[in-house]
KOLMARVO-290393 format. One record per atom (N, C-alpha, C): atom name; x, z, y. Coordinates in nm, 3 decimals, always signed. Atoms other than C-alpha are relative to their C-alpha. Layout:
<pts>
+-------+---------+---------+---------+
| margu |       x |       z |       y |
+-------+---------+---------+---------+
|    CA |       X |       Z |       Y |
...
+-------+---------+---------+---------+
</pts>
This chain:
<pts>
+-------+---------+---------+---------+
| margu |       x |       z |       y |
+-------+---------+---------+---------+
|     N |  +0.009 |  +0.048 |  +0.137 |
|    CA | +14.727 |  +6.019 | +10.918 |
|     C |  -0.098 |  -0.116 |  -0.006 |
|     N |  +0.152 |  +0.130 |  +0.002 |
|    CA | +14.543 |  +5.690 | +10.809 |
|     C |  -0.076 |  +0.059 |  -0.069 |
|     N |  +0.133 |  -0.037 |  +0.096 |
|    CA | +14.258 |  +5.765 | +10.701 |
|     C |  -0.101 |  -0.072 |  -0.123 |
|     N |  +0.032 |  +0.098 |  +0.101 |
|    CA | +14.148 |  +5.470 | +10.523 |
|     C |  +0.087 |  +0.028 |  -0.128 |
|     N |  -0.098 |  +0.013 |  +0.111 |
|    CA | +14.467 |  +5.510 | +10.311 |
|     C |  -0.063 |  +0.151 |  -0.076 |
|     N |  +0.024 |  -0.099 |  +0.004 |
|    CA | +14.355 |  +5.871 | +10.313 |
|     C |  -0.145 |  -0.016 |  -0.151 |
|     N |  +0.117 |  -0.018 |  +0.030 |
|    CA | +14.003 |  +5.798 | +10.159 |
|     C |  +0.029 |  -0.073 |  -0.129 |
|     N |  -0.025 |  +0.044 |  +0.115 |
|    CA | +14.130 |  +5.534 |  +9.890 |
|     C |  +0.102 |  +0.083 |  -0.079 |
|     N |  -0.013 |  -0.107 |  +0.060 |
|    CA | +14.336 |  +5.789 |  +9.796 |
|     C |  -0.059 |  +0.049 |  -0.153 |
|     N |  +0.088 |  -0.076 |  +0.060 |
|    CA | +14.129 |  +6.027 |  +9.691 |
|     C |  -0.117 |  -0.049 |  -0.073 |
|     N |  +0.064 |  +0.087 |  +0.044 |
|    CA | +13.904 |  +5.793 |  +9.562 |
|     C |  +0.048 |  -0.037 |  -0.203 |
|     N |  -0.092 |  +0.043 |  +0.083 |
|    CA | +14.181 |  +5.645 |  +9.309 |
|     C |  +0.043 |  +0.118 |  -0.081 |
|     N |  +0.003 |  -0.105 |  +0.054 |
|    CA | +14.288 |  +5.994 |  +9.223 |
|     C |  -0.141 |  +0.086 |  -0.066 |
|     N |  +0.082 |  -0.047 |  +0.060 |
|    CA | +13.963 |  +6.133 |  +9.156 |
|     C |  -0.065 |  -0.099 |  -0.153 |
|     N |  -0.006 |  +0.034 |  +0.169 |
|    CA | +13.903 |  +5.876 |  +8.867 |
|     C |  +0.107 |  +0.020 |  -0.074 |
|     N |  -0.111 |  -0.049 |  +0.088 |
|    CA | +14.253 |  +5.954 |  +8.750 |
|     C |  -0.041 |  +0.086 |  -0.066 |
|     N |  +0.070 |  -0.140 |  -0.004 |
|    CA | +14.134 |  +6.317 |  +8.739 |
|     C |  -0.082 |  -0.009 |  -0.125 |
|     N |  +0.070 |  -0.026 |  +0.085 |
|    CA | +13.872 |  +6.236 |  +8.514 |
|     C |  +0.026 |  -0.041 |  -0.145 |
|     N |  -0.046 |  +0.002 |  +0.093 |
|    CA | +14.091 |  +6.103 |  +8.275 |
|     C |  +0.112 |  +0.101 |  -0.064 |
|     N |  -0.092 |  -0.133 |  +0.000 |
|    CA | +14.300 |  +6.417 |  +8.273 |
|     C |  +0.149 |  -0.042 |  +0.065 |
|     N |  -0.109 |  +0.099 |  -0.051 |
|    CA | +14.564 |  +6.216 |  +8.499 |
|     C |  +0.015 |  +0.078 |  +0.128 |
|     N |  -0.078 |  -0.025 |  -0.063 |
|    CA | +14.746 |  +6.421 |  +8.745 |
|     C |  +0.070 |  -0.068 |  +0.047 |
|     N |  -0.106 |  +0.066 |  -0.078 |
|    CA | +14.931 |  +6.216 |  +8.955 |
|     C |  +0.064 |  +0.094 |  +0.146 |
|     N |  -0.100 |  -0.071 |  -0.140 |
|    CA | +15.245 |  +6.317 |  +9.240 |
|     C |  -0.018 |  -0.101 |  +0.083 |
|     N |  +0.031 |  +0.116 |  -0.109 |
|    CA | +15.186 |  +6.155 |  +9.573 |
|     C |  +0.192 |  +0.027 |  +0.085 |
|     N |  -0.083 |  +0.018 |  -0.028 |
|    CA | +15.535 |  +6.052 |  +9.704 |
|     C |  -0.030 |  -0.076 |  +0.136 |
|     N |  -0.016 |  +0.108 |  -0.105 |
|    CA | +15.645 |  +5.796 |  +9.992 |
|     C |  -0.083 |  +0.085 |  +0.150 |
|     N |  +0.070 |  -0.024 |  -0.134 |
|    CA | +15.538 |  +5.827 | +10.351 |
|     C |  -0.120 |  +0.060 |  -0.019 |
|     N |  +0.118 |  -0.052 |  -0.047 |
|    CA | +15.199 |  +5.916 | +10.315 |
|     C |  +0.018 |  +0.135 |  -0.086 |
|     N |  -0.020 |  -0.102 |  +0.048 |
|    CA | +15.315 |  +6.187 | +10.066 |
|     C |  +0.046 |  +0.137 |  +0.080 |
|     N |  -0.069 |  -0.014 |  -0.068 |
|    CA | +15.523 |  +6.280 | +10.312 |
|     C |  -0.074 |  +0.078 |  +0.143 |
|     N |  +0.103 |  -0.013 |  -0.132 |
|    CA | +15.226 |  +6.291 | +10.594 |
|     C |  -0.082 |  +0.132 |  -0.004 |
|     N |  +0.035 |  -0.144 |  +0.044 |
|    CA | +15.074 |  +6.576 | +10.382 |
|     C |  +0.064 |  +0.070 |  -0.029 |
|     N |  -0.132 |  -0.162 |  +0.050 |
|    CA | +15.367 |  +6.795 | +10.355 |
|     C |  -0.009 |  +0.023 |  +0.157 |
|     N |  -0.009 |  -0.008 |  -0.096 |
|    CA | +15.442 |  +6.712 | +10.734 |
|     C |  -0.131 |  +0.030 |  +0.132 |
|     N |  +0.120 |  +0.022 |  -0.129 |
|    CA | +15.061 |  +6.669 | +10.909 |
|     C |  +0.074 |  -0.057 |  +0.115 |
|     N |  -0.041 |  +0.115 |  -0.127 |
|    CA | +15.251 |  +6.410 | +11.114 |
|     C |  -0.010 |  -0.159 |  -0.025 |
|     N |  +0.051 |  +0.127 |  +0.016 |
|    CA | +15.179 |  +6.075 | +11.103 |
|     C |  +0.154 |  -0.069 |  -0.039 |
|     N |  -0.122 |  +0.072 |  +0.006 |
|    CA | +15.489 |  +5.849 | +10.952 |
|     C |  -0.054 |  -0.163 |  -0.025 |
|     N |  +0.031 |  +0.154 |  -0.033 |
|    CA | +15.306 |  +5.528 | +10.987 |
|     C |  -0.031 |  -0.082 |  -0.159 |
|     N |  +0.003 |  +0.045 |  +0.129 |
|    CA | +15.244 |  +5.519 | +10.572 |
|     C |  -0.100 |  -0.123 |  +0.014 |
|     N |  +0.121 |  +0.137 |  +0.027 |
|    CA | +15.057 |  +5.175 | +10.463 |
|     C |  -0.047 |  -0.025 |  -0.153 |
|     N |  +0.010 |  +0.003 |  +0.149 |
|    CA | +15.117 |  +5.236 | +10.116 |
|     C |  -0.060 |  +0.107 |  -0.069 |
|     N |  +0.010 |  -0.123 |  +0.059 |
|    CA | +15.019 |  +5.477 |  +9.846 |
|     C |  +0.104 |  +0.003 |  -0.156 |
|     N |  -0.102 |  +0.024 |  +0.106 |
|    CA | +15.288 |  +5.549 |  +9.591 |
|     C |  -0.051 |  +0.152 |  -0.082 |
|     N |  +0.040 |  -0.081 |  +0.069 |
|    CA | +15.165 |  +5.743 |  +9.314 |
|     C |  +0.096 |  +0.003 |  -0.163 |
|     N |  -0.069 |  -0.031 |  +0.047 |
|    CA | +15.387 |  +5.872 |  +9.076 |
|     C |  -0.047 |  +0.038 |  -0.172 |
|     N |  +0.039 |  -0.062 |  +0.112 |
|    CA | +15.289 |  +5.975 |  +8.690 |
|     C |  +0.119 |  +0.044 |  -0.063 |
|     N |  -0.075 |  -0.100 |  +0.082 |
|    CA | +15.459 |  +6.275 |  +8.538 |
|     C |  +0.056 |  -0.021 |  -0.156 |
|     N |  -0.013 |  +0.007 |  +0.164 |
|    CA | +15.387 |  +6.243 |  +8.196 |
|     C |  +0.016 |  -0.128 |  -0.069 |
|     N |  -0.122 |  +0.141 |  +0.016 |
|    CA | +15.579 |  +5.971 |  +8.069 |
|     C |  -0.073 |  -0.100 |  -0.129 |
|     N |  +0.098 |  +0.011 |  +0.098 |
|    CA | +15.276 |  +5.925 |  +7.771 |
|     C |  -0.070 |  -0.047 |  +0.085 |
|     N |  +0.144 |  +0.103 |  -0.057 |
|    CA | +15.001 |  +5.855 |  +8.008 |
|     C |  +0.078 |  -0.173 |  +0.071 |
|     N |  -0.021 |  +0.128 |  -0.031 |
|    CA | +15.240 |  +5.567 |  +8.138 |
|     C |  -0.022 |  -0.117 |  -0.073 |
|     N |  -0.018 |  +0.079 |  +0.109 |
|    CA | +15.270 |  +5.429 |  +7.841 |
|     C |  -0.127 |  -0.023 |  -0.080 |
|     N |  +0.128 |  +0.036 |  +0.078 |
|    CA | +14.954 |  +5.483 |  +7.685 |
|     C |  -0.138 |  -0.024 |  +0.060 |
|     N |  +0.123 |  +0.008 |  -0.096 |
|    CA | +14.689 |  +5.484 |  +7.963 |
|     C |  +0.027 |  -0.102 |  +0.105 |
|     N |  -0.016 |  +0.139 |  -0.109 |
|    CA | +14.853 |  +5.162 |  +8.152 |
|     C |  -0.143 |  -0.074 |  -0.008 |
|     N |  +0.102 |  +0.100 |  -0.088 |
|    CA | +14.536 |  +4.970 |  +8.126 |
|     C |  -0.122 |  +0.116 |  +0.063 |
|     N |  +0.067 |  -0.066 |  -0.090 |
|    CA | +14.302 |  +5.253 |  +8.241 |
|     C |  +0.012 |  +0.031 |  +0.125 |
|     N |  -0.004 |  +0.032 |  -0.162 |
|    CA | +14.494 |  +5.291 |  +8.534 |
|     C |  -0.031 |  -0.136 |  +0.055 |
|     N |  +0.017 |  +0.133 |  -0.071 |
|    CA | +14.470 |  +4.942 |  +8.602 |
|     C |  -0.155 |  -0.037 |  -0.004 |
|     N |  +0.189 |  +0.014 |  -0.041 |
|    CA | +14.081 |  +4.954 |  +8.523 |
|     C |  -0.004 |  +0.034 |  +0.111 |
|     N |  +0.098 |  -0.030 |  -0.086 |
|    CA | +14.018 |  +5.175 |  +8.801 |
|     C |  +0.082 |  -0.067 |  +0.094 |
|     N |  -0.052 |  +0.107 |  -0.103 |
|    CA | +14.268 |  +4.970 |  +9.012 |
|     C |  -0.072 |  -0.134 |  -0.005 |
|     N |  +0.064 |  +0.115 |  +0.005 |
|    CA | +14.076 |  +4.707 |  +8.952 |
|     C |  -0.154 |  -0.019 |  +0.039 |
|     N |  +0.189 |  -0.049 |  -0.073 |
|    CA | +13.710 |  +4.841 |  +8.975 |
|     C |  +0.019 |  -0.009 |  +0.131 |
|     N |  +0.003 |  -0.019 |  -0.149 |
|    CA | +13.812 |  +4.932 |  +9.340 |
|     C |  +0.025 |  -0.118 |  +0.087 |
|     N |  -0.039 |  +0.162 |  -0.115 |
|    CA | +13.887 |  +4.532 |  +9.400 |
|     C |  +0.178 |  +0.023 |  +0.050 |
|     N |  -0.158 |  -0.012 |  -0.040 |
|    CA | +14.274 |  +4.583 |  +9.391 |
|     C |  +0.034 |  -0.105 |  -0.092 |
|     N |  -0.037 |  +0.153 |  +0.079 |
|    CA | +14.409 |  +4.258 |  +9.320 |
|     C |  +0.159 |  +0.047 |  -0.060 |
|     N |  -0.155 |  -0.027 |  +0.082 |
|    CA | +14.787 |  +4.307 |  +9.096 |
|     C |  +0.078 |  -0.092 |  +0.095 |
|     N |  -0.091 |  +0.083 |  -0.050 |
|    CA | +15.068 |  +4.194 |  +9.317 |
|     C |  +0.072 |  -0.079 |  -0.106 |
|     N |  -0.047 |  +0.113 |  +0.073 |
|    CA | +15.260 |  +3.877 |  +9.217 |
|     C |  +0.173 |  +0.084 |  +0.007 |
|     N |  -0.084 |  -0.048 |  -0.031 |
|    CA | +15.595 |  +4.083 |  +9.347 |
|     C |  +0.023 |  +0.104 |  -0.132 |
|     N |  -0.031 |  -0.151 |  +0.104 |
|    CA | +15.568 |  +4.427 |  +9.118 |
|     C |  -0.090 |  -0.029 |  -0.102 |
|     N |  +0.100 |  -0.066 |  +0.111 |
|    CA | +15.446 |  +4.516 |  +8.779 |
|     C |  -0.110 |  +0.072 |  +0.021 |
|     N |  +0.131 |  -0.077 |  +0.053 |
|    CA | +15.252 |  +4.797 |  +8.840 |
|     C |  +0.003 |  +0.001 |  +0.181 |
|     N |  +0.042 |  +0.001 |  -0.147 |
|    CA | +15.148 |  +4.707 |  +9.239 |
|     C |  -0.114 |  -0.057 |  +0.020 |
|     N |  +0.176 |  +0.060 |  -0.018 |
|    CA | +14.780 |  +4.637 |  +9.364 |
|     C |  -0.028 |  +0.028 |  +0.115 |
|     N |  +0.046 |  -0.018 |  -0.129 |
|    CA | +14.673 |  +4.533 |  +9.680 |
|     C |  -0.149 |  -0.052 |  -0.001 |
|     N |  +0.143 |  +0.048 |  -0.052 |
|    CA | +14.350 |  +4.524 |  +9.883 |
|     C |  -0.015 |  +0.017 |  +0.102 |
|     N |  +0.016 |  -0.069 |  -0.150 |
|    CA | +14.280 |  +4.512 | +10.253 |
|     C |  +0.142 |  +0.017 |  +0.026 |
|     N |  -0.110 |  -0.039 |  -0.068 |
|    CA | +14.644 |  +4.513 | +10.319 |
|     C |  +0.054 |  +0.180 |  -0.027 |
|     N |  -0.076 |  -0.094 |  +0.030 |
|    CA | +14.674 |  +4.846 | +10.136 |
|     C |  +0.057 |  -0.031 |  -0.169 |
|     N |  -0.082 |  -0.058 |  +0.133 |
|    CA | +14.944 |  +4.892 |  +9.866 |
|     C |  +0.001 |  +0.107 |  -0.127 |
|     N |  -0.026 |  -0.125 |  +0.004 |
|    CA | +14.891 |  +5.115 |  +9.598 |
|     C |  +0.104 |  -0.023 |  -0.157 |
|     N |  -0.095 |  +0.005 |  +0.168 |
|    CA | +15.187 |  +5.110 |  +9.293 |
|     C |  +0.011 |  +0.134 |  -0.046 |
|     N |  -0.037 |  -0.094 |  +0.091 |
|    CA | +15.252 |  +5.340 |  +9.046 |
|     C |  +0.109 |  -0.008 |  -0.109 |
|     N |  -0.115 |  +0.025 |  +0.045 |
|    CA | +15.534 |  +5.465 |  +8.888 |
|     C |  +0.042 |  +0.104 |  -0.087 |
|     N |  -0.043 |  -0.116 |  +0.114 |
|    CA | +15.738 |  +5.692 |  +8.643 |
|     C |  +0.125 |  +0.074 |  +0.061 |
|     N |  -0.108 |  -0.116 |  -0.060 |
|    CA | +15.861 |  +6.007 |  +8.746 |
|     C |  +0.120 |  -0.002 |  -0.049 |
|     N |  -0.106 |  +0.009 |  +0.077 |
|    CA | +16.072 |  +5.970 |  +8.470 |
|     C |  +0.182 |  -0.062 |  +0.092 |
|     N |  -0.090 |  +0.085 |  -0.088 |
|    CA | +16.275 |  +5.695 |  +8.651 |
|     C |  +0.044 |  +0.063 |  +0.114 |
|     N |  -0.007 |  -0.035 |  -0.181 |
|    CA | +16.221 |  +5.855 |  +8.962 |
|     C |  +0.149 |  +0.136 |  -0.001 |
|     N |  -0.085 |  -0.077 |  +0.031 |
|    CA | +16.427 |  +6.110 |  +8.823 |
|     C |  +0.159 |  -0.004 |  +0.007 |
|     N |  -0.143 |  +0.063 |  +0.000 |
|    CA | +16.754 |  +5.877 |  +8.778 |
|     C |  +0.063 |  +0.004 |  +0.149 |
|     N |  -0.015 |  -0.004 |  -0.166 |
|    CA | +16.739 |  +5.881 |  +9.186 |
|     C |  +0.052 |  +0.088 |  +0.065 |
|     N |  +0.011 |  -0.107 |  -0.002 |
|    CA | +16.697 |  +6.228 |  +9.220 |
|     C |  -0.075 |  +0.063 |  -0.045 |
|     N |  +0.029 |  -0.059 |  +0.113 |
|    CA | +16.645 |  +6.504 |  +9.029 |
|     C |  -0.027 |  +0.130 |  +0.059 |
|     N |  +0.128 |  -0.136 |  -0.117 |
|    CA | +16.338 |  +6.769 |  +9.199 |
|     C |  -0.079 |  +0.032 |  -0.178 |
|     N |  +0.085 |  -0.032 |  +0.163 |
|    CA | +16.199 |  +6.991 |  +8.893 |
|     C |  -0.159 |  +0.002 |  +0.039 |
|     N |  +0.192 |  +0.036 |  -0.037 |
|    CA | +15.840 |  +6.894 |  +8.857 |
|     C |  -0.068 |  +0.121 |  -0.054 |
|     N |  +0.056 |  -0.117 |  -0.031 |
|    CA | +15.792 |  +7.264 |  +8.760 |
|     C |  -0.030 |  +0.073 |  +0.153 |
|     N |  +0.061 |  -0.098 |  -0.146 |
|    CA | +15.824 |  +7.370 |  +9.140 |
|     C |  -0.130 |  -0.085 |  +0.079 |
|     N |  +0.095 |  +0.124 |  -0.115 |
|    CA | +15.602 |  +7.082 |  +9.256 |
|     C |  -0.129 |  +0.099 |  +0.014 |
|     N |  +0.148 |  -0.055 |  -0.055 |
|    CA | +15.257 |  +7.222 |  +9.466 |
|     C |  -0.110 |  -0.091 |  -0.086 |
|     N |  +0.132 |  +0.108 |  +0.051 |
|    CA | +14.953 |  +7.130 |  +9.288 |
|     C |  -0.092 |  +0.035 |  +0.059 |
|     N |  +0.143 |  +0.030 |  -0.107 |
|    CA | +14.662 |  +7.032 |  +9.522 |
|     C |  -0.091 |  +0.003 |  -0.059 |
|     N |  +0.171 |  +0.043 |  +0.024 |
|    CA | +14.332 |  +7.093 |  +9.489 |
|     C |  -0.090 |  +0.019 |  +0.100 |
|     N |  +0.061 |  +0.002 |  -0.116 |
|    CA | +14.146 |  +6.988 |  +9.738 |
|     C |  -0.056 |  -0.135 |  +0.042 |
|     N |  +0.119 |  +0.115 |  -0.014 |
|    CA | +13.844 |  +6.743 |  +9.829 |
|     C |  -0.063 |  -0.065 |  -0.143 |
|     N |  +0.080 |  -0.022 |  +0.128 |
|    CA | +13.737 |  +6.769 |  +9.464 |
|     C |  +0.139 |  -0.075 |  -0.088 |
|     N |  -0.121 |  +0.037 |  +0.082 |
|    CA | +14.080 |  +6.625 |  +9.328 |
|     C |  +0.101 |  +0.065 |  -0.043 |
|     N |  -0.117 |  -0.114 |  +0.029 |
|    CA | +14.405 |  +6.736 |  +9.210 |
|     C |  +0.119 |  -0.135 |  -0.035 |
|     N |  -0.133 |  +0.066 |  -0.015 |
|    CA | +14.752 |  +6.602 |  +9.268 |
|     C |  +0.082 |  +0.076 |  +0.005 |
|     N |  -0.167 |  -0.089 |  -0.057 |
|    CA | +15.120 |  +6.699 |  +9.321 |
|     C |  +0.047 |  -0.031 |  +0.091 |
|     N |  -0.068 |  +0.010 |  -0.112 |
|    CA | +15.284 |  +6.702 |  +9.586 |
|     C |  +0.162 |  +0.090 |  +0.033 |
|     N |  -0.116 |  -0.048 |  -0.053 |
|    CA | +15.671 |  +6.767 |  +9.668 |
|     C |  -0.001 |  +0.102 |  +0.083 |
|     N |  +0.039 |  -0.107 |  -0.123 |
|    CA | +15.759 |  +7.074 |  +9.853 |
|     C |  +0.048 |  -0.047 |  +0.116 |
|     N |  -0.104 |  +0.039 |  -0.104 |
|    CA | +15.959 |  +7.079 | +10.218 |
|     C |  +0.134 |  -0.039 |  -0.083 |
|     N |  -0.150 |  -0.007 |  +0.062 |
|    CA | +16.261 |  +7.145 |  +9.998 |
|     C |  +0.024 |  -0.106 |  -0.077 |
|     N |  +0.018 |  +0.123 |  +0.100 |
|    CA | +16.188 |  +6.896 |  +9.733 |
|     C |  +0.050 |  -0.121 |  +0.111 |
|     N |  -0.032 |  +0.102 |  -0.100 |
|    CA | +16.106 |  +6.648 | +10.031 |
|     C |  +0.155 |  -0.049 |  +0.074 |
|     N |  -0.133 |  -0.052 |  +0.010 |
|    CA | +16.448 |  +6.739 | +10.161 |
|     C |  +0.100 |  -0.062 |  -0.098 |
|     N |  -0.123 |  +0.082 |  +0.080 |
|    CA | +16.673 |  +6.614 |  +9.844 |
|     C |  -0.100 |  -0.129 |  -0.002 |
|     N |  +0.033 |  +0.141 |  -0.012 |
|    CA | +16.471 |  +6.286 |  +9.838 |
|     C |  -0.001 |  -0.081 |  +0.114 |
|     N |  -0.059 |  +0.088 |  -0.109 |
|    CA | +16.521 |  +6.213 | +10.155 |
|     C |  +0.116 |  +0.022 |  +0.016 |
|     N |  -0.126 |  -0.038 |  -0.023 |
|    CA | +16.887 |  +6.300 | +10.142 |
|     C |  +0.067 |  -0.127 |  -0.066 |
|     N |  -0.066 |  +0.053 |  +0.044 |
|    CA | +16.936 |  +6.102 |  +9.856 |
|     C |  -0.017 |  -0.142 |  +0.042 |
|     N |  +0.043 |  +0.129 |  -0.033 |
|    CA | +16.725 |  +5.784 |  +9.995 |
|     C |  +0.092 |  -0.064 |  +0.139 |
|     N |  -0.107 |  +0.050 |  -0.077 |
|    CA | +17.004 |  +5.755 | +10.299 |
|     C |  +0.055 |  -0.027 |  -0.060 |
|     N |  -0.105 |  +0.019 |  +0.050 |
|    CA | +17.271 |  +5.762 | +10.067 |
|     C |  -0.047 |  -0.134 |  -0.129 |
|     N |  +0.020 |  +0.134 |  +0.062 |
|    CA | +17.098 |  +5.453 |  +9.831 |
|     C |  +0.015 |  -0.077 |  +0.069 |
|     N |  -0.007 |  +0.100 |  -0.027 |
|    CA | +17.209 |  +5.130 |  +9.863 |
|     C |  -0.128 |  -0.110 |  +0.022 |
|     N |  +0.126 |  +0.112 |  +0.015 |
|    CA | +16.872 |  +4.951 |  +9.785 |
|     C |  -0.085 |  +0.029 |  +0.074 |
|     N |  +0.069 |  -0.027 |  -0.106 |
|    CA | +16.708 |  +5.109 | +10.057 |
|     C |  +0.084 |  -0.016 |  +0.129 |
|     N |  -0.087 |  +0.016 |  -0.132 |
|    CA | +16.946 |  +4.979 | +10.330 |
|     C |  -0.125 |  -0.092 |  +0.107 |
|     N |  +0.114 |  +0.028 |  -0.070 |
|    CA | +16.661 |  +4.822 | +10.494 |
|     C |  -0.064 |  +0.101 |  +0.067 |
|     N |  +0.100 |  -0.088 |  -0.025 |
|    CA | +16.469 |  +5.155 | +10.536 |
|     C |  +0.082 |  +0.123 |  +0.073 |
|     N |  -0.114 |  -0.112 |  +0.002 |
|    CA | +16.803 |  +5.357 | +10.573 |
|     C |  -0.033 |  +0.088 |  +0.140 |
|     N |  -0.018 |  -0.048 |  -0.111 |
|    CA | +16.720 |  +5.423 | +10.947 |
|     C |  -0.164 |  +0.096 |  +0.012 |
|     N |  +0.140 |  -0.075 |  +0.053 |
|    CA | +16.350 |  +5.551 | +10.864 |
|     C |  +0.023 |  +0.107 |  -0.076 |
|     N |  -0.071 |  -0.105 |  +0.099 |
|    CA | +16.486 |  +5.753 | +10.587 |
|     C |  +0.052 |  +0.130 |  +0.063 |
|     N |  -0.094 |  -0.081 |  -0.077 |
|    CA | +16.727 |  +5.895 | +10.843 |
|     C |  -0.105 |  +0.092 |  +0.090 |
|     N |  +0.029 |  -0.080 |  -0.129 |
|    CA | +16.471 |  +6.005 | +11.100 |
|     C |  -0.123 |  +0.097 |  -0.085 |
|     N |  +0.054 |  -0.091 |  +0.027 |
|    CA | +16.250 |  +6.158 | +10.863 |
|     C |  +0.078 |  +0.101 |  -0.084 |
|     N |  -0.094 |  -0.104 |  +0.061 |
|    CA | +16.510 |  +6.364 | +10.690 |
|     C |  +0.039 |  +0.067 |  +0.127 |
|     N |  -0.054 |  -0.069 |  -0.149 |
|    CA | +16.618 |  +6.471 | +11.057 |
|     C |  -0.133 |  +0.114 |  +0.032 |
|     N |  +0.122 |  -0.089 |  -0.013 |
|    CA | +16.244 |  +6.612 | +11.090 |
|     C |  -0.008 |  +0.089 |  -0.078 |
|     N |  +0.020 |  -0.056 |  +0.140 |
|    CA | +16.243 |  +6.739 | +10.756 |
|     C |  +0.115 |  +0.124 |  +0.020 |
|     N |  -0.077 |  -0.070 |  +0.027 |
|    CA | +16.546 |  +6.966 | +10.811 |
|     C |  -0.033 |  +0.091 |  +0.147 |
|     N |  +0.006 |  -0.067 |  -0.117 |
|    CA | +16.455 |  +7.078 | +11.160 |
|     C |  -0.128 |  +0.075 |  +0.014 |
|     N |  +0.153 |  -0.051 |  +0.007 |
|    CA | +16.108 |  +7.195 | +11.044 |
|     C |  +0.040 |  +0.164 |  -0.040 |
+-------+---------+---------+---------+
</pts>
C-alpha cells in the first residue's frame, strides 16, 4: 500500500469527520484496503453518500482541500492535486447510475481516529464486474479485468 497516499488520506478524512462528513473510499486504493494487496493506487477517490453534503458543504470540502496545498485540477470539477497525488470527489448518487451496491451493507471503518466506508468483497465484486463491461473505461478495461479475477478467486 502507498503510504503517502495512505497518510493524506486519513488526514483529508479526519477533517471531513469533523464536519460530520463520512465519506466511501472507492478506486484502487479502496480496493487495497478490502484486498491488503497493493494495486498500484495513485489516486484517492472519495465518494460522498449524502447527496446534501455535496451540495451544501462543496466549499468546505474544498477548504480543507485546499488548506492541505491541493491545487483544483484544470481537467475535473471536483479534482485536486498535490505532489502528483489525485484526490476527487464524487456523488454516490451518480455512482449509483453505474452500479447499484446498497450503501446500507457498506463496512464502516473506524480506525486511526477516523471513519469511512468502505465496499465489501461482494460489493467490490459488482463494481468491478460492471467496470469491464463500461465503455468509458476501455482504457482501464484490462486492469479492471485482473482485479475482478482476484476479487472472485479470494
Amino acid at each position: 500500500m502507498n503510504e503517502h497516499l495512505h497518510k493524506e488520506f486519513l488526514k483529508i478524512v479526519s477533517e471531513m469527520n469533523k464536519l460530520n462528513i463520512i465519506p466511501l473510499l472507492l478506486g484502487s486504493f479502496g480496493l487495497e484496503k478490502v484486498t491488503n494487496k497493493s494495486w498500484q493506487a495513485s489516486d484517492i477517490d472519495i465518494y460522498l453518500i449524502d447527496e446534501e453534503v455535496l451540495n451544501n458543504q462543496y466549499e468546505d470540502i474544498q477548504k480543507i482541500l485546499i488548506d492541505r496545498n491541493y491545487v483544483k485540477s484544470l481537467d475535473s470539477y471536483r479534482t485536486y492535486v498535490k505532489d502528483n497525488v489525485e484526490v476527487e470527489y464524487k456523488s454516490f448518487f451518480e455512482f449509483q447510475k453505474f452500479v447499484k451496491i446498497d450503501k446500507e451493507k457498506l463496512n464502516l471503518i473506524r480506525k486511526e481516529g477516523v471513519q469511512y466506508y468502505l465496499p465489501t468483497l461482494e460489493q467490490f465484486i459488482e463494481i468491478y464486474s460492471s467496470s469491464v463491461r463500461d465503455p468509458k473505461r476501455k482504457g482501464k478495461k484490462q486492469k479492471d479485468a485482473k482485479k475482478l479475477k482476484y476479487l472472485k478467486e479470494m
